[in-house]
VOBA-1610 file (N, C-alpha, C; in pm, whole numbers, padded with zeros to 5 digits, always signed):
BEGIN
Unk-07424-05614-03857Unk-07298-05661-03802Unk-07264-05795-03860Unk-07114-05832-03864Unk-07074-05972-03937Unk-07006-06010-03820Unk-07034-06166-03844Unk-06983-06249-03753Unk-06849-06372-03792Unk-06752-06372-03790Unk-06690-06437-03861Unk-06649-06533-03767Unk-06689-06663-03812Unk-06601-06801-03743Unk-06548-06897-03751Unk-06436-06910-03701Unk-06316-07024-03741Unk-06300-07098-03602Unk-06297-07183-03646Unk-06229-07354-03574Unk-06064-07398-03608Unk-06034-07423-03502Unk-05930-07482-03486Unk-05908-07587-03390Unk-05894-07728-03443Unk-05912-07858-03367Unk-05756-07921-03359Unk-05708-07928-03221Unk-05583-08060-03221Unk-05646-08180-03197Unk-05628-08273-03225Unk-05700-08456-03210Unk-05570-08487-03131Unk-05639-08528-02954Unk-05499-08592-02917Unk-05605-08734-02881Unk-05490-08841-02900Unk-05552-08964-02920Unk-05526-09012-02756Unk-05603-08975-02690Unk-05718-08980-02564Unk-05756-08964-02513Unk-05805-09000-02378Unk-05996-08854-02318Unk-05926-08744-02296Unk-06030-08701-02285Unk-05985-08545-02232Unk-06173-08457-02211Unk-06157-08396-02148Unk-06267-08316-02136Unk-06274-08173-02236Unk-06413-08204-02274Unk-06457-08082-02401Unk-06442-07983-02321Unk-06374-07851-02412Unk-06361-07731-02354Unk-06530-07684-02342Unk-06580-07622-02193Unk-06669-07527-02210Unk-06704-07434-02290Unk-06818-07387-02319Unk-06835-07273-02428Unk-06842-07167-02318Unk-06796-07028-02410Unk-06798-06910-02374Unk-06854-06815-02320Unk-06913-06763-02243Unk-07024-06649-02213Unk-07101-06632-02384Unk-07223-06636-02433Unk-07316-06588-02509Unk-07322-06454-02492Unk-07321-06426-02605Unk-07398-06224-02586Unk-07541-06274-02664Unk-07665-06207-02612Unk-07771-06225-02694Unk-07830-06095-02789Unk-07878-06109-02854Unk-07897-05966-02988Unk-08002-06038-03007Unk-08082-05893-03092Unk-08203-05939-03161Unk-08235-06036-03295Unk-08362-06131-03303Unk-08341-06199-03385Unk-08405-06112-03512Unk-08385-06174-03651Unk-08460-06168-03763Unk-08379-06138-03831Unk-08392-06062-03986Unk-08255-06050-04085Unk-08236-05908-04106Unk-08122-05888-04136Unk-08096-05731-04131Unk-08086-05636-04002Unk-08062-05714-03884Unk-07956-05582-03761Unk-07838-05682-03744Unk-07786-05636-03641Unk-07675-05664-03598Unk-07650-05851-03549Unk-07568-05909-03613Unk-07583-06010-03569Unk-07503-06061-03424Unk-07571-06130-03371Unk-07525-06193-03181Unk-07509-06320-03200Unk-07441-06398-03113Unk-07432-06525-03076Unk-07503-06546-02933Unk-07640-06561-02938Unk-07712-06573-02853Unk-07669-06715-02746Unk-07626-06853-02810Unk-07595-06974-02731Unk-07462-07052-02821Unk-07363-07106-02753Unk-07312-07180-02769Unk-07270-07338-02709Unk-07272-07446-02778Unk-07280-07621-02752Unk-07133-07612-02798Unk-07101-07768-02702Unk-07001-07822-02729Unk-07036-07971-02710Unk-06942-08095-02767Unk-06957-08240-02739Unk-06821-08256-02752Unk-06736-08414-02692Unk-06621-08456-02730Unk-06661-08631-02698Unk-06639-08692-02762Unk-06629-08846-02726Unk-06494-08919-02831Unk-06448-08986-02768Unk-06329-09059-02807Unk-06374-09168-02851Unk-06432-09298-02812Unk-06415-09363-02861Unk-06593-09436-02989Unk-06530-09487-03050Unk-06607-09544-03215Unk-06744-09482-03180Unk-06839-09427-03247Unk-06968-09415-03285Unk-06968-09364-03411Unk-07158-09417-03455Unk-07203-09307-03579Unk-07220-09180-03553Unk-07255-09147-03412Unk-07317-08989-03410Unk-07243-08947-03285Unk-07267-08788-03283Unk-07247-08700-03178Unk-07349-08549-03171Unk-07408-08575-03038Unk-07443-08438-02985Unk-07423-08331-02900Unk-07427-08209-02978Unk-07390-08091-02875Unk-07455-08093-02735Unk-07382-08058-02664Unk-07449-07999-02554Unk-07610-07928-02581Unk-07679-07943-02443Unk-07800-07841-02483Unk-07797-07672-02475Unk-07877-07642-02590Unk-07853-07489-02567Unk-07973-07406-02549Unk-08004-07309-02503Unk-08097-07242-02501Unk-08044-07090-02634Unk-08133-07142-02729Unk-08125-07089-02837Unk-08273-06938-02861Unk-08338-06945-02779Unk-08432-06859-02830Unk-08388-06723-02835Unk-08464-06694-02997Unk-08459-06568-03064Unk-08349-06570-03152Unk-08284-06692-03223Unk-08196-06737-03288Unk-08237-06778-03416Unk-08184-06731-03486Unk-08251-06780-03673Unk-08144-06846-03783Unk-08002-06879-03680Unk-07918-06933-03731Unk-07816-07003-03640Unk-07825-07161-03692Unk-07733-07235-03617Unk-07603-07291-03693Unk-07468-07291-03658Unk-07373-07320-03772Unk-07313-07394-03643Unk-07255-07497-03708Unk-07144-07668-03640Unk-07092-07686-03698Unk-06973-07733-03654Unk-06851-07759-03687Unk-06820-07872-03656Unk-06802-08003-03704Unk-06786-08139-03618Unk-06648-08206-03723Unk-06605-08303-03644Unk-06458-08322-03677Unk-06434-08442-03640Unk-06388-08540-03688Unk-06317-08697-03694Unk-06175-08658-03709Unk-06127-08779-03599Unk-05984-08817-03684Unk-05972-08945-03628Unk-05866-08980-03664Unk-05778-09096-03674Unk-05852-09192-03772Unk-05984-09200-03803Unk-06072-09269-03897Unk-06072-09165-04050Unk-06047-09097-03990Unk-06140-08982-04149Unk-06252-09015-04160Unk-06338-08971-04075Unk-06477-09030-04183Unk-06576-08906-04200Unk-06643-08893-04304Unk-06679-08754-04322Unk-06836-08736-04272Unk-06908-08669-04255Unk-06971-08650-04175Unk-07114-08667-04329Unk-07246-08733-04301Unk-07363-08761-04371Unk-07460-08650-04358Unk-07449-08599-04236Unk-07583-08504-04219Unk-07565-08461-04093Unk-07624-08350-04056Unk-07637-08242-03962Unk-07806-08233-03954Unk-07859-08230-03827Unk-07988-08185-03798Unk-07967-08151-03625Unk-08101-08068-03556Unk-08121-08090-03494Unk-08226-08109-03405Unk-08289-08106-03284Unk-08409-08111-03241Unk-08553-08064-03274Unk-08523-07967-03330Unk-08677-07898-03416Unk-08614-07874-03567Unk-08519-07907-03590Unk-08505-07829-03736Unk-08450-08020-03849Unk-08503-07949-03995Unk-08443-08064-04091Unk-08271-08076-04116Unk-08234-08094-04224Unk-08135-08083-04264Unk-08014-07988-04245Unk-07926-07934-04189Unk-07858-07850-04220Unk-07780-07829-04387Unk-07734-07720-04410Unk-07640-07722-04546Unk-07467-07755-04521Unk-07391-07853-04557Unk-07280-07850-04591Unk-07237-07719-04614Unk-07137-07689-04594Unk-07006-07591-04597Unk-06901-07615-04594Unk-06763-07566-04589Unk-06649-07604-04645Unk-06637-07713-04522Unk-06503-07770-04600Unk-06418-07898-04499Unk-06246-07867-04547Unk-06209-07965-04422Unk-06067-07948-04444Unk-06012-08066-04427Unk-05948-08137-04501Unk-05851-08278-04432Unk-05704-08246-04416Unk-05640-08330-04308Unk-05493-08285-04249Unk-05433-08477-04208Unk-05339-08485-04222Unk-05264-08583-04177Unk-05313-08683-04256Unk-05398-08727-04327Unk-05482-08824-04435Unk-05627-08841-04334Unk-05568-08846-04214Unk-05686-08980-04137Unk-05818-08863-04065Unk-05775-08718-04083Unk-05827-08624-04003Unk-05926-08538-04044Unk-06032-08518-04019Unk-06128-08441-04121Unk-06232-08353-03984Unk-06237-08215-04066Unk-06337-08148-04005Unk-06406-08057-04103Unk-06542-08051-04119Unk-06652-07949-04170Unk-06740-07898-04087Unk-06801-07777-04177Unk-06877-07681-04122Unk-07023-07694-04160Unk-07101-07696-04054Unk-07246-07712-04122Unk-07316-07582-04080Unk-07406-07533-04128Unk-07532-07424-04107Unk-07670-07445-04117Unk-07760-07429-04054Unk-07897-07400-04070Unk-07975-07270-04130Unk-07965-07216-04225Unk-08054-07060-04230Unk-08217-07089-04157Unk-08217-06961-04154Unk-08384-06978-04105Unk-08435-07086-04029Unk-08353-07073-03916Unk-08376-07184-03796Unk-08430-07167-03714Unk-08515-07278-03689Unk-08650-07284-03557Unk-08588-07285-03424Unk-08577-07164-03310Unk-08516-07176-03199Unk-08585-07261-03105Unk-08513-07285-03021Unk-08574-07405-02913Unk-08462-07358-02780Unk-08544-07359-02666Unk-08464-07347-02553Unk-08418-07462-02482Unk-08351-07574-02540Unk-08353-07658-02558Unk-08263-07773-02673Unk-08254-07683-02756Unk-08182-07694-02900Unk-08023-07810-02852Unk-08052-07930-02912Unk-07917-08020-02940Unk-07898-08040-03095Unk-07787-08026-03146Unk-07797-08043-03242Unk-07664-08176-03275Unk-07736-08275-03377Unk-07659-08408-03381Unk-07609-08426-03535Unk-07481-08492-03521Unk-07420-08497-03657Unk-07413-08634-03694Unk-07446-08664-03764Unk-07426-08841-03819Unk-07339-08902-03912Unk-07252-08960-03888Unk-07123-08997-03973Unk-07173-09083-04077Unk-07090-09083-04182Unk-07095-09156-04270Unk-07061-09357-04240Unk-06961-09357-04123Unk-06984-09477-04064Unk-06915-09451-03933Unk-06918-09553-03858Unk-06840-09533-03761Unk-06724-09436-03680Unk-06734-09337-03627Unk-06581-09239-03628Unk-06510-09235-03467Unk-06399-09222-03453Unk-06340-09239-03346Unk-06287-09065-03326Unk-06313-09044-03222Unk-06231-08862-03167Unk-06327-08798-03195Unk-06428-08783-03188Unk-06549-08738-03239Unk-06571-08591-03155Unk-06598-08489-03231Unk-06599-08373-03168Unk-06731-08265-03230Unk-06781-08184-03167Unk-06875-08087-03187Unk-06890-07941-03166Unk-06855-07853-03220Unk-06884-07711-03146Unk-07028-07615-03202Unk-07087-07603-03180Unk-07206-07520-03219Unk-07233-07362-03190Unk-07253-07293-03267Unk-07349-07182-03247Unk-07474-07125-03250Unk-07584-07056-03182Unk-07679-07042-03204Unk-07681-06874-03248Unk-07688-06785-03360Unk-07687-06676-03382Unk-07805-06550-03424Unk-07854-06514-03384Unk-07980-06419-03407Unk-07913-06285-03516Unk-08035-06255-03577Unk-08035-06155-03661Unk-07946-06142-03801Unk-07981-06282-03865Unk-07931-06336-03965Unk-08028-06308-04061Unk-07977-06268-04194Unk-08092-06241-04316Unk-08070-06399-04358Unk-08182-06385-04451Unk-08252-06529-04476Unk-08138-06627-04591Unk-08058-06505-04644Unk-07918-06590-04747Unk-07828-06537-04643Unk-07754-06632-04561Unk-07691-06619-04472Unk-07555-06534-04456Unk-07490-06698-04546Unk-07338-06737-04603Unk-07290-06566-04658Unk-07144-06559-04619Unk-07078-06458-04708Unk-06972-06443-04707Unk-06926-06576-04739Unk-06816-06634-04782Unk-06739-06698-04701Unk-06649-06835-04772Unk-06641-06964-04630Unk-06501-07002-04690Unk-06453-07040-04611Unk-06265-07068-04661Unk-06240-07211-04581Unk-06103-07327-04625Unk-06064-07395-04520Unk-05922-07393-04599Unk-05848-07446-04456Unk-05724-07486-04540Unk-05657-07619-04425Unk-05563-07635-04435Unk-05484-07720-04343Unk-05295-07731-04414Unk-05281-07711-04247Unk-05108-07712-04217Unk-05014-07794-04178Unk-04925-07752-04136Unk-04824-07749-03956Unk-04785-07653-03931Unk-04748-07647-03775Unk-04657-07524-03745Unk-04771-07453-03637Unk-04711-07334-03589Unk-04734-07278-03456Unk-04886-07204-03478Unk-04934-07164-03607Unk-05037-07066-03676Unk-05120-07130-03751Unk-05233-07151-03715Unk-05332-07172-03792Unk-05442-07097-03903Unk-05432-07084-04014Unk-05450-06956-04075Unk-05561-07016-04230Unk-05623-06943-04291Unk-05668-06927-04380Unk-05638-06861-04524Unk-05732-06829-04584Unk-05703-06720-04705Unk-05773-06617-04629Unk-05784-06485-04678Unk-05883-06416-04626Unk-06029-06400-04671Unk-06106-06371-04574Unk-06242-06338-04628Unk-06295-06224-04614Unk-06377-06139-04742Unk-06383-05986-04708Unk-06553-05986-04751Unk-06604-05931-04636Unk-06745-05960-04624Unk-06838-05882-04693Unk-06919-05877-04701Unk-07008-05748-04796Unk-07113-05690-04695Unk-07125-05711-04588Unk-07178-05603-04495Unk-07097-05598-04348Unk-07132-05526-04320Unk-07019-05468-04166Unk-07114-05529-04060Unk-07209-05595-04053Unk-07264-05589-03919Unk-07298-05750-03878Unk-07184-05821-04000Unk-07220-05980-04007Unk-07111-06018-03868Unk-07082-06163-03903Unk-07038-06212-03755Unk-06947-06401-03847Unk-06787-06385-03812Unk-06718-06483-03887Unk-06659-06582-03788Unk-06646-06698-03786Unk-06675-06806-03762Unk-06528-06925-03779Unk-06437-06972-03716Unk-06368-07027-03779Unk-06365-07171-03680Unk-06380-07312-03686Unk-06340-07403-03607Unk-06176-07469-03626Unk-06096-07527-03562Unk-05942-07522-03613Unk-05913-07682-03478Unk-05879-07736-03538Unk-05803-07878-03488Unk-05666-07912-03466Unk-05597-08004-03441Unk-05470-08041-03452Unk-05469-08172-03374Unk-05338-08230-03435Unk-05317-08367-03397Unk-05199-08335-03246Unk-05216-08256-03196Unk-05053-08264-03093Unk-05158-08293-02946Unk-05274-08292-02953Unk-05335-08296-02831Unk-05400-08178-02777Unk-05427-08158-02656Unk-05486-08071-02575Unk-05417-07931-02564Unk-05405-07836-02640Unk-05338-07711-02643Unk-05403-07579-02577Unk-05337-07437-02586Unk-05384-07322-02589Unk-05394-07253-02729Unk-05540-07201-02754Unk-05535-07138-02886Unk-05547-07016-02842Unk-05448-06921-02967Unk-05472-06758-02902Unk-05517-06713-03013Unk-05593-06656-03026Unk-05686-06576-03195Unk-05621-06490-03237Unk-05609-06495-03324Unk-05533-06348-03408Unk-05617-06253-03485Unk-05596-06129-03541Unk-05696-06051-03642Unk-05815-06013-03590Unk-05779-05992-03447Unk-05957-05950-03370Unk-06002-06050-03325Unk-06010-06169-03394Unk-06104-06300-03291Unk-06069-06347-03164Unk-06189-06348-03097Unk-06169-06382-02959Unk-06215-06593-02991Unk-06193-06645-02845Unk-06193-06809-02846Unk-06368-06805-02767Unk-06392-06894-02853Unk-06574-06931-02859Unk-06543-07038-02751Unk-06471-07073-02688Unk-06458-07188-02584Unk-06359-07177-02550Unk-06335-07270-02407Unk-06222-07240-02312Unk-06069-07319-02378Unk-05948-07278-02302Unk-05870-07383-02382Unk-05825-07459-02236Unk-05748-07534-02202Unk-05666-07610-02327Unk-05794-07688-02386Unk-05761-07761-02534Unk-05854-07843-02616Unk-05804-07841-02720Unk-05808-07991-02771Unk-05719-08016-02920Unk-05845-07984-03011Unk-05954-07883-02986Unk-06074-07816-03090Unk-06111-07682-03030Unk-06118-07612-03150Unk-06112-07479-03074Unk-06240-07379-03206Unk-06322-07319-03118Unk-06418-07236-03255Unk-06386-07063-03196Unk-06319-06981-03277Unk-06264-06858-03267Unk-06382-06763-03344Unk-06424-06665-03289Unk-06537-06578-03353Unk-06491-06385-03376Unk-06553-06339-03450Unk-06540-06225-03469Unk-06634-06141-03515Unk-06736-06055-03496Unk-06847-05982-03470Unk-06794-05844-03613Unk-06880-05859-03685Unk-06832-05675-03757Unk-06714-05724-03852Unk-06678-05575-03906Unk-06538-05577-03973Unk-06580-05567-04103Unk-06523-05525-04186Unk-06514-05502-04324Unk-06357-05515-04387Unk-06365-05549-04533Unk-06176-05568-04603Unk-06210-05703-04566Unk-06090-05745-04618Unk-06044-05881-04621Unk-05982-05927-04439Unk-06024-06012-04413Unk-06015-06048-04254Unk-06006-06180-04317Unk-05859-06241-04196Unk-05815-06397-04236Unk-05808-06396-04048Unk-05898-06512-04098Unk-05968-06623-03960Unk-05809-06684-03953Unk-05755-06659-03783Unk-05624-06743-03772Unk-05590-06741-03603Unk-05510-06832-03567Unk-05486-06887-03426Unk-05384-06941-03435Unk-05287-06885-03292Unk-05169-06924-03277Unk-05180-07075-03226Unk-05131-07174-03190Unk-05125-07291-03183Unk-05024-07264-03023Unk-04993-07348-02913Unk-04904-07289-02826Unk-04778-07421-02783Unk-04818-07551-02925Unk-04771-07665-02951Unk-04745-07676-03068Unk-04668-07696-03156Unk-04661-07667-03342Unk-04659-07839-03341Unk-04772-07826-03472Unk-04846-07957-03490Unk-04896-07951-03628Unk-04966-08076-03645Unk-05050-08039-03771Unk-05216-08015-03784Unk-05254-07915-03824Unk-05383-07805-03775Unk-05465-07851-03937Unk-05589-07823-03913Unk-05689-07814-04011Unk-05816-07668-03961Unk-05850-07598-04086Unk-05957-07513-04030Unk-06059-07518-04128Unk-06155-07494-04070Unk-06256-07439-04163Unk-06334-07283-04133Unk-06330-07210-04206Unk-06399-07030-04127Unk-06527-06996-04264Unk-06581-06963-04141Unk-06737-06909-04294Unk-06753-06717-04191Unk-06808-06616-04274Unk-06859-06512-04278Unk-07033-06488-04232Unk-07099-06481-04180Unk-07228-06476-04241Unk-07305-06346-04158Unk-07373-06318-04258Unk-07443-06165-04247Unk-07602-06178-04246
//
């Protein structure tokens, strides 16, 4: 099974409470069945730091963690991804919107689960609007990735290029932002919302599928949007 996931973030410039994450489905771990989103984290803090951490998750039986973390009004791009039992994560696409606004996608392959699992992002310096969404996913083969897109807009739709996966049983991924503030995101193309709305950050998921599938979300405020969406099998 494929899992496909996209983000979609509005940055409204002040507090607000991080949307909750979604009910988890859990699936078996290791590479080659069907892939699950066993746990999902969220974080939001507004004002200046170097770092931010997800919420805690109970990740066991999970062999893949992918984050999505996002600055604005600073731009500042993000140094590194780790989390509680694991090293480095890998970079994956990014998107910048408005000059000052930036969000990327990070992944772990072959990740050590922990029931327990925070995972922290460390800025390159200081960042203000600071945001986090995480997944914890089981039954990931050991080359994960299968294929990762970003783009950035305005307007009511938040959308991509498409991505057309090379096995049916992966799981796609998109995180998606905007500057208008605290909105409703509605998924388009099959994806359901990985967290609650309203929230100017939003991570949209999609389980399976084969062909070309474009990671996209209606906006329910027309603004200016940034996404980033990866595939992985």
């Amino acid at each position: 099974m494929k899992i496909l996931f996209a983000f979609i973030i509005p940055v409204a410039l002040y507090a607000q409470t991080f949307p909750a994450p979604g009910p988890a489905s859990r699936g078996p771990s290791g590479g080659g069945g069907a892939l699950a989103v066993v746990a999902r984290g969220s974080a939001i803090a507004d004002a200046s730091a170097g770092t931010i951490d997800s919420s805690s998750m109970n990740c066991t039986g999970a062999n893949l963690i992918v984050a999505v973390v996002e600055s604005s009004v600073d731009r500042v791009a993000v140094n590194g991804v780790v989390d509680n039992v694991n090293g480095p994560y890998t970079r994956g696409t990014s998107a910048i919107s408005n000059v000052t606004d930036y969000i990327e996608m990070w992944y772990k392959q072959n990740a050590t689960p922990d029931a327990a699992q925070v995972v922290t992002a460390t800025f390159v310096s200081p960042a203000s609007f600071r945001r986090i969404l995480t997944w914890c996913i089981s039954g990931s083969s050991v080359s994960s990735i299968d294929g990762e897109v970003s783009a950035n807009g305005s307007g009511v739709t938040a959308s991509t290029a498409p991505i057309t996966p090379t096995v049916g049983n992966g799981i796609m991924i998109a995180g998606m932002a905007n500057n208008t503030g605290p909105i409703t995101w509605t998924p388009n193309n099959g994806f359901t919302n990985g967290f609650s709305n309203p929230s100017d950050i939003q991570g949209i998921e999609l389980t399976g599928g084969t062909g070309p599938i474009t990671p996209s979300a209606g906006l329910s405020v027309s603004g200016t949007w940034r996404i980033v969406a990866a595939s992985f099998k």
